[in-house]
C-alpha positions in Angstrom: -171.7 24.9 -24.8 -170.0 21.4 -25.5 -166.5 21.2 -25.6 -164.4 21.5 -28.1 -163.1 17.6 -29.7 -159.6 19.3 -30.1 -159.1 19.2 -26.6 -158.9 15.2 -26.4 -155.5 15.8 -28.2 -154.2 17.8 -25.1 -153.7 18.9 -21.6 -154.6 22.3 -20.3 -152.4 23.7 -18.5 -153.9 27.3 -17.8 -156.1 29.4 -19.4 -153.0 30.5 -21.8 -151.7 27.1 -22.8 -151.9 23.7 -23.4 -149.7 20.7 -23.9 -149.5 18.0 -27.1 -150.5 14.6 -25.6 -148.4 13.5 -28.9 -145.3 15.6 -29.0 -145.5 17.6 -25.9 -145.1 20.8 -27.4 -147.0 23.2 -25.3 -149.3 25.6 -27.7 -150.6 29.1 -26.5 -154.3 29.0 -26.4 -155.1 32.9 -26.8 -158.7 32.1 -25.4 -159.6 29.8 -27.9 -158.5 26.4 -30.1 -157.6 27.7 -33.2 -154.0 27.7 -32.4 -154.4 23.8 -31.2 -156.2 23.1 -34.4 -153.7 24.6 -36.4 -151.0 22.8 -34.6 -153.0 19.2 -34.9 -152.4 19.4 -38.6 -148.6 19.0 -37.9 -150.0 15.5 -36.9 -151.4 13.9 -40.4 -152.1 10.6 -38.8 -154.7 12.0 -36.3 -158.3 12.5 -37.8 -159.9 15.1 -35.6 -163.6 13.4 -36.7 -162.9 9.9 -35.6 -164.7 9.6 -32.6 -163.0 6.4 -31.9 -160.0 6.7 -31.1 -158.2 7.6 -27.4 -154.8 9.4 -26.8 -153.0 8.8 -24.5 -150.0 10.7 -23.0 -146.9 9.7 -26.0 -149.8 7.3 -27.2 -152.4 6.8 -29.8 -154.8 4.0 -29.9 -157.2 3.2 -32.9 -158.6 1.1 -35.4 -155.9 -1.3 -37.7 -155.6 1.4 -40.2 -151.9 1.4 -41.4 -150.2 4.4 -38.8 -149.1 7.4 -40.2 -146.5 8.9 -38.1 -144.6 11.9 -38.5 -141.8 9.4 -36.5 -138.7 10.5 -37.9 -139.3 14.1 -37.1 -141.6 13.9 -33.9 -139.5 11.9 -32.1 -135.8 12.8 -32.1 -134.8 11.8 -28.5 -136.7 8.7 -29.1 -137.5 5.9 -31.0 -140.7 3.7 -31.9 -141.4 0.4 -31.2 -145.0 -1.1 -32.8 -146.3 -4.0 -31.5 -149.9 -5.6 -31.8 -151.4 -6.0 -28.2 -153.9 -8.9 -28.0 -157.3 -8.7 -27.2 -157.3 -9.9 -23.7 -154.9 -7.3 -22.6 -157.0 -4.4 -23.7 -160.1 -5.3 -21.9 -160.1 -2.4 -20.1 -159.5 0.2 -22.8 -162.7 1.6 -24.7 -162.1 0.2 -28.1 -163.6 -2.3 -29.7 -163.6 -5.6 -28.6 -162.6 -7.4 -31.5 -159.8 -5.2 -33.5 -156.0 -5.4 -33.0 -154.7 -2.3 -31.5 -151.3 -1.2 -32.9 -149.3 1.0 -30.5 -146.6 3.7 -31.1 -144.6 4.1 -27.7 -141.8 6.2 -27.1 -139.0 4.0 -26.0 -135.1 4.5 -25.7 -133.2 6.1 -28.6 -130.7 3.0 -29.0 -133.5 1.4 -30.5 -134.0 3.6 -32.8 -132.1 1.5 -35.3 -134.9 -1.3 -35.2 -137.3 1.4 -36.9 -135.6 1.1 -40.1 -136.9 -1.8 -41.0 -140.7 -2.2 -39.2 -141.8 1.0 -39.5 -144.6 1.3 -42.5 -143.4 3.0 -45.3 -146.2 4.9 -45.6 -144.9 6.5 -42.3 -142.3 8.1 -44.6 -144.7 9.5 -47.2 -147.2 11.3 -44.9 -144.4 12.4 -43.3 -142.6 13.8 -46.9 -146.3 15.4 -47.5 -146.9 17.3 -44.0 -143.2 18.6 -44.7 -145.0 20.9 -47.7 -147.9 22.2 -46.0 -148.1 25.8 -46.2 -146.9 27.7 -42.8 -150.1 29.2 -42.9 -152.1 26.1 -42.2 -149.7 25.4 -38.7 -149.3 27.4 -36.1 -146.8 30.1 -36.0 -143.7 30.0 -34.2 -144.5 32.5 -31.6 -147.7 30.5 -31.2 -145.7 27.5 -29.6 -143.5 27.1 -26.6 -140.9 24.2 -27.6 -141.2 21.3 -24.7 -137.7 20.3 -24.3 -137.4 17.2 -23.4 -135.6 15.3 -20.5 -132.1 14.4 -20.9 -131.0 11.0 -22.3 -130.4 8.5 -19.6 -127.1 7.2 -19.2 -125.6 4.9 -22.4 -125.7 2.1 -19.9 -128.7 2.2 -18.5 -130.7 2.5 -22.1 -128.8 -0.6 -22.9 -129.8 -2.3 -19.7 -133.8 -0.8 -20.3 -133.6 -2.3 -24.1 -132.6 -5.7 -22.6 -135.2 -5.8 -20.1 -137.7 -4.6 -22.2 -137.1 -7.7 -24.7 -137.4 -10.2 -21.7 -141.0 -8.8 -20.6 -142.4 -7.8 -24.3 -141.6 -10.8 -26.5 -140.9 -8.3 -29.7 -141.4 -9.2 -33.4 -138.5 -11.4 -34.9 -136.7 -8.3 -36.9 -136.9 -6.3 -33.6 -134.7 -9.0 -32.1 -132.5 -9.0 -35.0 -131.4 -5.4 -34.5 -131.0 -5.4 -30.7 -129.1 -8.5 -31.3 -126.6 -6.5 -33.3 -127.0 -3.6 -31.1 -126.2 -5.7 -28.7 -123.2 -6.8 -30.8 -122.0 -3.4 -31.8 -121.8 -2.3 -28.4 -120.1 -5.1 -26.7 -117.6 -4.3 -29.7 -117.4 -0.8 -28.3 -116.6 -1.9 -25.0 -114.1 -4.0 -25.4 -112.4 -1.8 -27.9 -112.6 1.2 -24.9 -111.1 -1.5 -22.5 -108.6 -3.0 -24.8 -107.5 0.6 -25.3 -107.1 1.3 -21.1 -104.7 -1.4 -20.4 -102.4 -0.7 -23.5 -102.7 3.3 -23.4 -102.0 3.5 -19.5 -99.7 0.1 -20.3 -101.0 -1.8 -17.5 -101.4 -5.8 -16.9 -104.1 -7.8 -18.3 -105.3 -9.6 -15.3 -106.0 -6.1 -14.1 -109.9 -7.1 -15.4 -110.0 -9.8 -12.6 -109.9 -7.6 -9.9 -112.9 -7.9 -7.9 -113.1 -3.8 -7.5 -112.6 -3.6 -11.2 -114.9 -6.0 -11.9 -117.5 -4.2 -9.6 -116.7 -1.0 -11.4 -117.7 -2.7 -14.7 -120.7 -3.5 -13.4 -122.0 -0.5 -12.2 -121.0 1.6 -15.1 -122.3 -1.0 -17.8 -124.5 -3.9 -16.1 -125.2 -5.1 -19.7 -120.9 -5.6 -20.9 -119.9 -9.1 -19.8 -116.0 -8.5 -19.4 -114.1 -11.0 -21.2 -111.5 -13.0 -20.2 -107.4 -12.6 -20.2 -106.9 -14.6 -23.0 -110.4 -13.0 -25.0 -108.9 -9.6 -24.2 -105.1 -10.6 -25.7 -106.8 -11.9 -28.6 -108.6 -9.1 -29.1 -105.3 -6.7 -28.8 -103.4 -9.2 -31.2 -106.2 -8.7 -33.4 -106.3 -4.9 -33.2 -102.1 -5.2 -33.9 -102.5 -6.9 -37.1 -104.5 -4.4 -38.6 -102.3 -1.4 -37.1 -99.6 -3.4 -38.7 -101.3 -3.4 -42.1 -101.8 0.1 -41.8 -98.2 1.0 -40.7 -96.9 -0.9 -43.5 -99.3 1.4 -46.0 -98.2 4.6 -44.4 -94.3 3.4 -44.1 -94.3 2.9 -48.1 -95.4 6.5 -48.7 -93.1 7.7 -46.3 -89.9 9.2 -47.8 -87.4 8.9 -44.9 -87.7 7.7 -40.9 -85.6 7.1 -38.4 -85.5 4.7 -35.5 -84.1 4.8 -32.0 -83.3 1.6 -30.5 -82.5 1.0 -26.5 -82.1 -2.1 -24.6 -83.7 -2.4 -21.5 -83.0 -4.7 -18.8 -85.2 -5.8 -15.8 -84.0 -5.0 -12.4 -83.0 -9.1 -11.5 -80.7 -8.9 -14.3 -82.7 -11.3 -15.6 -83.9 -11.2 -18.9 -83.2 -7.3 -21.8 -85.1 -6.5 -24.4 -84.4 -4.8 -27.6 -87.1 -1.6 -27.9 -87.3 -0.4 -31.4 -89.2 2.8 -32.2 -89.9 4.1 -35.4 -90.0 8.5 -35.7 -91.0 10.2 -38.8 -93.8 13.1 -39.8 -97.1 12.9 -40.4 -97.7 16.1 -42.1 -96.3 18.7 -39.8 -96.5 16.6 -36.2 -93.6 14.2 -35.1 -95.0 10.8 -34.5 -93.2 8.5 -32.6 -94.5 4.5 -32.9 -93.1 2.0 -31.1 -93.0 -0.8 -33.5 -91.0 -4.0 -31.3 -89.8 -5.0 -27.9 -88.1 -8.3 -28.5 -86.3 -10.3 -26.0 -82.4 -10.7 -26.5 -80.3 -14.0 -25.7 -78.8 -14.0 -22.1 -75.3 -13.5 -23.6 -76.3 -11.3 -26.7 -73.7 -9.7 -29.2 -74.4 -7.3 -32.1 -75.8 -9.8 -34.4 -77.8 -10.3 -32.1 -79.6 -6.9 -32.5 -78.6 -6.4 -36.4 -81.0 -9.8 -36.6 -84.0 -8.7 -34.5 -83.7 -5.6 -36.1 -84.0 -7.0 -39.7 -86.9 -8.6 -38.5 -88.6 -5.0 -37.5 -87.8 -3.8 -41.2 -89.3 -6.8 -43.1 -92.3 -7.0 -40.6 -93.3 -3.4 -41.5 -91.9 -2.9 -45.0 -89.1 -0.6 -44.1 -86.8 0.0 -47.1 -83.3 0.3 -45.0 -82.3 2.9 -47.6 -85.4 5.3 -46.0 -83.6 4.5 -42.5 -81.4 8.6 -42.1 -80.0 6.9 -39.1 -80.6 4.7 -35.5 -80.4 6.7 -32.2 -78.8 5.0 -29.4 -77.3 5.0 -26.4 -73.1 5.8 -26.8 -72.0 1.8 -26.3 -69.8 -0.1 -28.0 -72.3 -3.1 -29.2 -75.2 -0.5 -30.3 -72.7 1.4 -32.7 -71.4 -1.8 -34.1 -75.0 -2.8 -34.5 -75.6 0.2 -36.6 -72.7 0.2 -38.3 -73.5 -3.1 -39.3 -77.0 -2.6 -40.8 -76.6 1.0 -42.3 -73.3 1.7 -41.8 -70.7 4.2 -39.4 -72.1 7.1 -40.5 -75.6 6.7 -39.4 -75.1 6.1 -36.0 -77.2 9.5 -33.5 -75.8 9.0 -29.8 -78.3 9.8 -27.2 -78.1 12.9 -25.9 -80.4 12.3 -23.0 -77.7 9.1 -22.4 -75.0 12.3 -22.2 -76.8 14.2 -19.6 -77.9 11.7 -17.5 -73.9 10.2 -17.6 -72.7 13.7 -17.1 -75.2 13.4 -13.3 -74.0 10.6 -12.2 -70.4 12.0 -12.2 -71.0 14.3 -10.5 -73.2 12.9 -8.0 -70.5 10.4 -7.3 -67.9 13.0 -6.8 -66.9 12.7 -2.6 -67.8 16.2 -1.9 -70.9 16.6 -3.4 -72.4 12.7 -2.3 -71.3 13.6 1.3 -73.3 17.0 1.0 -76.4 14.6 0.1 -76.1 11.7 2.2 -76.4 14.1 5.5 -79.2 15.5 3.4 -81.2 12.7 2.5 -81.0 11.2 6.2 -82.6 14.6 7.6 -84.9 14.5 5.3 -85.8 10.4 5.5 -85.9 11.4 9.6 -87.9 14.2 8.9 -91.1 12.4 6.3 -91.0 9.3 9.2 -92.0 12.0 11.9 -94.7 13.7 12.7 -93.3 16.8 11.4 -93.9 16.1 7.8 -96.4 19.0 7.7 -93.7 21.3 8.4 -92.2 21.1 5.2 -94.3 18.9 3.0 -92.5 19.6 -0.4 -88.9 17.3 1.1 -88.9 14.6 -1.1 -86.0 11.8 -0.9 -84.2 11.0 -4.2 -85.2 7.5 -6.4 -81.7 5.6 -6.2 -80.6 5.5 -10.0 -82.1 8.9 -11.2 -79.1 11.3 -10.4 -81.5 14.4 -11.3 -84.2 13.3 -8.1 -80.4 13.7 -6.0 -80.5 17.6 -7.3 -84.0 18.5 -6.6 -84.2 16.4 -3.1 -80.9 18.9 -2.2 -82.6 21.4 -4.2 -86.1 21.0 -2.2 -83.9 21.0 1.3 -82.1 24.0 0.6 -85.9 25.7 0.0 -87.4 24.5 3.2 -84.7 25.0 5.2 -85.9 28.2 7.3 -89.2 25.9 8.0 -87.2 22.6 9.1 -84.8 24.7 11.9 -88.1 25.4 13.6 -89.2 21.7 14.2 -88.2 20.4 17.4 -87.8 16.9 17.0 -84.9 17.0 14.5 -81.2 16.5 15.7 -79.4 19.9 15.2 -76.6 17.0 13.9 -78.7 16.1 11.2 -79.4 19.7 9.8 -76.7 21.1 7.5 -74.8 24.3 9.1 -74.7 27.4 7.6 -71.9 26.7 5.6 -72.8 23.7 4.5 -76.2 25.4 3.2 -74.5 28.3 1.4 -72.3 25.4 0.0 -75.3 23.6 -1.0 -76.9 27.0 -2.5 -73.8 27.4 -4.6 -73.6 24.1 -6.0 -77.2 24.2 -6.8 -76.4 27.5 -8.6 -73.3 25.7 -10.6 -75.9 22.6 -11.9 -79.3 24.7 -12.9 -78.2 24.4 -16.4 -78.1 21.1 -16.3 -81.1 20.5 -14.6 -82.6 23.7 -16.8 -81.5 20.8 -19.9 -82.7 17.6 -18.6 -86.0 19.2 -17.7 -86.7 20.7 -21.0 -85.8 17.1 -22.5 -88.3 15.5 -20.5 -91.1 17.8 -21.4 -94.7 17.7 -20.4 -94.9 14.3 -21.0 -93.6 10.8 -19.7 -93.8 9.4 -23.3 -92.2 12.3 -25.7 -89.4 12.4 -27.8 -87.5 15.5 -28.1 -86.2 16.6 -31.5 -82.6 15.9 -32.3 -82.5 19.5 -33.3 -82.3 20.8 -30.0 -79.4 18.8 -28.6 -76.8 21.3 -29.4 -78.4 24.2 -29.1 -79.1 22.9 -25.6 -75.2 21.8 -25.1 -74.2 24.8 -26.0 -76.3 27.4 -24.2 -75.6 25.2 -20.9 -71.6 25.0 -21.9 -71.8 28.8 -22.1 -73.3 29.1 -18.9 -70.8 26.5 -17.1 -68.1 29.3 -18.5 -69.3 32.4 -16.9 -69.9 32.4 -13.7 -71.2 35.3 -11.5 -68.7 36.3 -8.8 -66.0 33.6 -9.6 -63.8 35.0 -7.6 -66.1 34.5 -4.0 -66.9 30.9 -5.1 -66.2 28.2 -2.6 -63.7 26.1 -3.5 -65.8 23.0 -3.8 -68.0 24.5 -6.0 -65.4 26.1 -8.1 -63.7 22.7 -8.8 -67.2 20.9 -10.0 -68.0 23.7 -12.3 -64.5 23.1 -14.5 -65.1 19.1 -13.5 -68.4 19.6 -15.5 -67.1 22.1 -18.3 -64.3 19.7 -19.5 -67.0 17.0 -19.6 -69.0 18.9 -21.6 -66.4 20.1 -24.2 -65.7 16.8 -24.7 -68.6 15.5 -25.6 -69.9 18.6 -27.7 -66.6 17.9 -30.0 -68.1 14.7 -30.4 -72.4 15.9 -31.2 -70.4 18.5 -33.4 -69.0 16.1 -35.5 -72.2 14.0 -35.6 -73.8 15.2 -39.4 -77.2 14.0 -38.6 -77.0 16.3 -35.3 -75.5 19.4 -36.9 -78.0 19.3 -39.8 -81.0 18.9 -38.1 -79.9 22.1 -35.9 -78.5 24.4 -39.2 -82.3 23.2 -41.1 -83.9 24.3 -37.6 -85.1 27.9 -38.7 -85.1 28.1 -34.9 -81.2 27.5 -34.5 -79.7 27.5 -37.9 -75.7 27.8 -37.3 -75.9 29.5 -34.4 -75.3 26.7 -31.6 -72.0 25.9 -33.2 -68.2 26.5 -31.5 -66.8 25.3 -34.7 -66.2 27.6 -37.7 -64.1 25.4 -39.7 -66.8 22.4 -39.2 -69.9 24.8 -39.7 -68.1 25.6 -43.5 -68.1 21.9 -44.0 -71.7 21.6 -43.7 -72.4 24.4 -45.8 -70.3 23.1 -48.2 -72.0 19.6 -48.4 -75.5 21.9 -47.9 -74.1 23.2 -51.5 -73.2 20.0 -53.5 -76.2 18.3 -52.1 -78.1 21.5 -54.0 -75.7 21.7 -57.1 -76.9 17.3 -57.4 -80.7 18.2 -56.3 -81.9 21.5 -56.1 -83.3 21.9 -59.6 -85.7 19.1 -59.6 -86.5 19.5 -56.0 -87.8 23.2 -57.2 -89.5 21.8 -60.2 -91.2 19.2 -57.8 -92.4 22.1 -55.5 -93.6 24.3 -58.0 -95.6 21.5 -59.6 -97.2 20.8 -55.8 -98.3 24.4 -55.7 -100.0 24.8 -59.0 -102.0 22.1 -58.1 -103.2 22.8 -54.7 -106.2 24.8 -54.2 -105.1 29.0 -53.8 -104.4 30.0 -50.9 -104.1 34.0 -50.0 -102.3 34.0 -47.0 -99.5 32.4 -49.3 -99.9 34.7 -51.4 -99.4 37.5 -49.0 -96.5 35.7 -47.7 -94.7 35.3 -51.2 -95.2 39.3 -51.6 -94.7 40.9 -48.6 -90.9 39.0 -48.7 -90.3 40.1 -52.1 -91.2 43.9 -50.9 -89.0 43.1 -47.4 -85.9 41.7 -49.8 -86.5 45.3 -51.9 -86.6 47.4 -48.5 -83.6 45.5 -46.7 -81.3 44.0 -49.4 -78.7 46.0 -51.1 -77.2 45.0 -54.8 -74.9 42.0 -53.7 -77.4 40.4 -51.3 -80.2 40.5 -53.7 -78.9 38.0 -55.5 -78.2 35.1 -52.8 -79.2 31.9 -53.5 -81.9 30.1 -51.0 -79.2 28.9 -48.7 -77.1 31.9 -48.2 -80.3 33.7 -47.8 -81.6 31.5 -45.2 -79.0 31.6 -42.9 -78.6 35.3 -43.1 -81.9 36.2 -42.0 -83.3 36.4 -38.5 -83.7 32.9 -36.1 -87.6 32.1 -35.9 -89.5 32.1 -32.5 -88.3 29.2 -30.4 -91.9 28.2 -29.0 -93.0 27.5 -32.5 -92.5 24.2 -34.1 -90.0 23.7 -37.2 -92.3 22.2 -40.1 -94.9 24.7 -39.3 -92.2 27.8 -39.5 -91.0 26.3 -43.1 -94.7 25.9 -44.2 -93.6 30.2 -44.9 -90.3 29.4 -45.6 -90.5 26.4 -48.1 -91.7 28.9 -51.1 -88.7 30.7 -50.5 -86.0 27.6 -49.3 -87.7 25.0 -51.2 -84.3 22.5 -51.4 -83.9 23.3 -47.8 -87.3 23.2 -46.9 -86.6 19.2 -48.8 -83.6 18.1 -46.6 -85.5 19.9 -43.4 -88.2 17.0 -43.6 -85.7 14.6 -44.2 -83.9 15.6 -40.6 -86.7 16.8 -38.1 -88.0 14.1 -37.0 -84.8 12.7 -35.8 -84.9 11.9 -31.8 -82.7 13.4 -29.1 -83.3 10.2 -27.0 -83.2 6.3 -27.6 -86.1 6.3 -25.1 -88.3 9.2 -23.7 -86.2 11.1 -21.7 -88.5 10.9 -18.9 -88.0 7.3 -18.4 -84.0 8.1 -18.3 -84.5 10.9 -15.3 -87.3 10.2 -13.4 -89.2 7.2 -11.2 -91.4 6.4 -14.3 -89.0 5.2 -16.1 -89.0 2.0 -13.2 -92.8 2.1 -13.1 -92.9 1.4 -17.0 -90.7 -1.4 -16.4 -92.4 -3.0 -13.7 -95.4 -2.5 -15.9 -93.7 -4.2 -19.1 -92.8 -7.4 -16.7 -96.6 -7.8 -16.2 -97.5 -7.3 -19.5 -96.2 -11.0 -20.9 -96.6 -12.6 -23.8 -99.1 -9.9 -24.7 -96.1 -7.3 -24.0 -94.9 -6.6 -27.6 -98.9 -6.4 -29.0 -99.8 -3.8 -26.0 -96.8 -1.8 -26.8 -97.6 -1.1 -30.5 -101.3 -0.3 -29.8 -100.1 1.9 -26.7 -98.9 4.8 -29.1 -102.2 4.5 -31.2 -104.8 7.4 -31.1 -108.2 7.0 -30.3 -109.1 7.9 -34.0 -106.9 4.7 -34.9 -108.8 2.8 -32.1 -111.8 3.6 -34.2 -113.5 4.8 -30.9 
């Protein structure tokens, strides 16, 4: 019995199945072709009669009929590429010796964009049709095994393949068109990915002339030509434009920011620069942008940094009246500054500035820098000897960074035990047993203030904490300072830095009292409220002001909510919101509370969870405070720190700056894209 003709379509396998030569779907036989028949007609460019034409494995050859290919659906992971072979190159195929042979080859899927405009468009109709076929007429799901197919190469490595493949195949003119823009697109892509690397992680340009970076490039993209310095600054100053454009559009919608403003010198003395950094919300996230770093006069003054800071608000569009206030650090030419362009009132001290000056005290106080310089030259003896794997957490302090002092007594003290087993050390450099329960004590007095300065600096080396926390912070570590366990057994030493610290601390919590863009952003915290206060007679004054302000502005600011809710879409968890509070205020209110306006009613209910963020705790409570909810937006997004706080504490605030010296004339370009997401990269 001859064989079937279906069978030239595919490869047996076994006596159950076979495999598509076109798709390389495998089909179960069941002892016979009519599942393979049924399957072919999935294929309306193949005529099971036509005697002439071969398949080959992903290939069809026949006569110069115009192909109809099920392309777009056949092959997903790939694209097509038709080309016309000539004569003399088929010799050795069994067609015809004088027709043109068009061929559909499976080729990489980033040419997939050159189909759009060569393949027939009669590839799209047959394909439309077979779509409508009955399920009948095909074979049945069960009836096929679905070949999936091998994994993409890498992005690189199809890029290198297409190039290649132009060099040995000559393609048709509209083929080269498209790779060419390919081409294009993706060197686009590239640069874009690298111009984003050196400004995110904020390192130097000439880092791309590296010969191991270069190599790197190489192998992970042989195709990317890296481009030069001045290409690559071009390209950043180009990218800073449009972010520019784009800052300006959101700054005009915004209705209040504030800025933070430091100046930073190098560590020759050298040259300072003026860092200004623009905070506000974008819906209920904290952005923080830094939007200049301008280089000051050698002898600079405060008009100085009132000029270069007019410059910042014209560049971007910032209406001055939008400004609620400038953070900086507590120096006499900052708040003059301020005072100067928005006036006295609008000046936010740094609270990371006070904790980091309230270290340094005590650091330099004789007993406690005579407890740390035997320390640090144990443990500077210790890391140069071979003993270093004895106690491997001893770390020496970073001169400058009073906190890294604390932890490298802090880390001592720990490791202790381990060091008086290692030989090699000089029982003179080791601390005695009273200097160690000394050291313990001391530790105990400052873990609030290293508890503060930690929670400041956060998870991240870049973060800005909210203003709002400053004096809650102050206060819970002021409390602590003021009850001490076992007072009485305290050494003396220990006893004397703990008042030395508490006085310091009154002092300056008069002062962040006082502040009113400090005490509002912690009473419109529904974290804090008017808890974090000593003051009685101040916290009145703020409520007072909290009622003008909503005798002047509480009626249109309810009318101006309302109107937002009726015409956003319903939502039923606010719904459930608005009445399981009325049914609470029934349960829990008696005749006199019931009828307390928002503000009194605010601050008599409960403090919200502390690991939740503010705007997302008032998206419950604005329905409810909506005047509140109002100023609240108008005060969050205030800093706690002229810089991020990490760069005030810790060694990375000298690595930035080492990393801003290299950054040159491209410095100020690299800094503004350096807070950009990748969705404002476009990558």
């Amino acid at each position: 019995m001859a064989r079937s003709k279906i069978w030239k379509y595919y490869d047996k396998i076994n006596l159950q199945t076979a495999q598509c030569l076109l798709c390389e779907k495998i089909i179960k036989t069941c002892g016979n072709t009519s599942n393979l028949m049924k399957h072919m007609k999935t294929h309306p460019q193949i005529d099971v009669n036509d005697h002439d034409s071969i398949v080959v494995r992903g290939m069809l050859k026949r006569e110069p009929n115009p192909i109809k290919s099920r392309g777009r659906k056949l092959l997903k992971y790939a694209s097509i590429k038709i080309k016309s072979e000539p004569k003399g190159e088929i010799e050795a195929d069994p067609v015809g010796p004088d027709m043109d042979v068009n061929i559909i080859e499976l080729v990489d899927a980033e040419a997939h964009a050159a189909v759009e405009s060569v393949v027939n468009e009669e590839t799209y109709a047959n394909w439309a049709a077979a779509e409508t076929e009955s399920a009948a007429e095909t074979a049945s799901a069960e009836d096929i095994i679905e070949f999936e197919p091998k994994e993409a190469q890498d992005h690189n490595d199809q890029t290198a393949a297409l190039y290649q493949t132009l060099q040995q195949d000559e393609p048709q003119p509209e083929v080269q068109l498209m790779v060419s823009n390919f081409q294009t697109s993706h060197n686009t892509t590239y640069q874009d990915s690298l111009a984003y690397f050196v400004c995110r992680d904020k390192q130097p340009l000439h880092i791309i002339q590296g010969e191991g970076f270069k190599r790197l490039a190489q192998v992970l993209c042989p195709a990317f030509q890296l481009p030069s310095v001045d290409q690559l600054g071009a390209h950043i100053s180009q990218k800073a434009q449009l972010q520019t454009a784009q800052l300006r559009q959101n700054f005009a919608h915004l209705q209040t920011l504030s800025l933070s403003c430091a100046i930073n010198t190098t560590a020759e003395q050298q040259s300072s620069y003026l860092e200004v950094t623009a905070h506000y919300y974008d819906g209920v996230h904290r952005r923080a942008r830094t939007l200049s770093v301008q280089a000051l006069p050698a002898q600079y003054n405060a008009s100085n940094i009132v000029e270069r800071l007019e410059r910042v608000c014209q560049r971007f569009d910032i209406d001055k009246s939008k400004i609620v206030c400038i953070v900086s650090r507590s120096s006499r030419l900052l708040e003059n500054a301020v005072a100067s362009l928005l006036g006295s009132q609008r000046h936010v001290p740094c609270f990371a500035h006070l904790l980091e000056t309230l270290f340094e005290l005590v650091a330099q106080r004789q007993e406690f820098s005579a407890l740390c310089d035997k320390v640090r030259r144990c443990v500077a003896y210790h890391l140069s000897s071979c003993s270093n794997l004895v106690a491997p957490q001893l770390q020496l302090d970073v001169t400058g960074r009073a906190i890294t002092t604390y932890e490298m007594l802090e880390r001592y003290v720990r490791q202790a035990a381990q060091l008086q087993k290692v030989q090699q050390l000089d029982p003179a450099l080791m601390l005695t047993s009273s200097e160690l329960e000394l050291a313990g004590e001391l530790l105990a007095v400052l873990a609030p203030l290293a508890s503060a300065v930690r929670q400041l600096c956060g998870g991240s080396a870049f973060s800005y904490p909210s203003a709002s926390n400053a004096l809650p912070i102050a206060y819970t570590v002021l409390n602590e300072m003021k009850q001490p366990e076992n007072a009485e057994q305290q050494h003396q030493v220990s006893y004397d830095i703990r008042l030395f610290v508490i006085r310091l601390l009154e002092e300056r919590f008069e002062g962040m009292e006082k502040n009113t863009q400090l005490a509002l952003s912690s009473l419109l915290d529904p974290r804090f409220r008017n808890m974090p206060f000593q003051s009685a007679s101040l916290v009145a004054k703020y409520m007072t002001h909290l009622y003008d302000l909503y005798e002047e502005k509480g009626g249109a600011i309810a009318a101006e909510s309302g109107e937002e809710a009726s015409t956003e879409s319903y939502d039923i968890w606010a719904a459930y919101r608005a009445f399981s509070h009325e049914k609470h205020k029934h349960i829990t209110m008696n005749g006199e509370s019931e009828n307390m306006d928002e503000i009194s009613s605010y601050f008599c209910t409960n403090i919200s969870s502390l690991q939740t963020e503010p705007l997302l705790l008032w998206k419950d409570l604005s329905q409810f405070h909506p005047f509140l909810h109002s100023l609240a937006k108008k005060y969050m997004h205030i800093p706690a720190s002229a810089i991020p706080p990490a760069r005030i504490f810790t060694a990375s605030g000298e690595e930035f700056a080492q990393h801003r010296k290299l950054m040159g004339e491209h410095m100020n370009n690299m800094l503004l894209m350096a807070d950009c997401t990748q969705e404002e990269w476009q990558l």
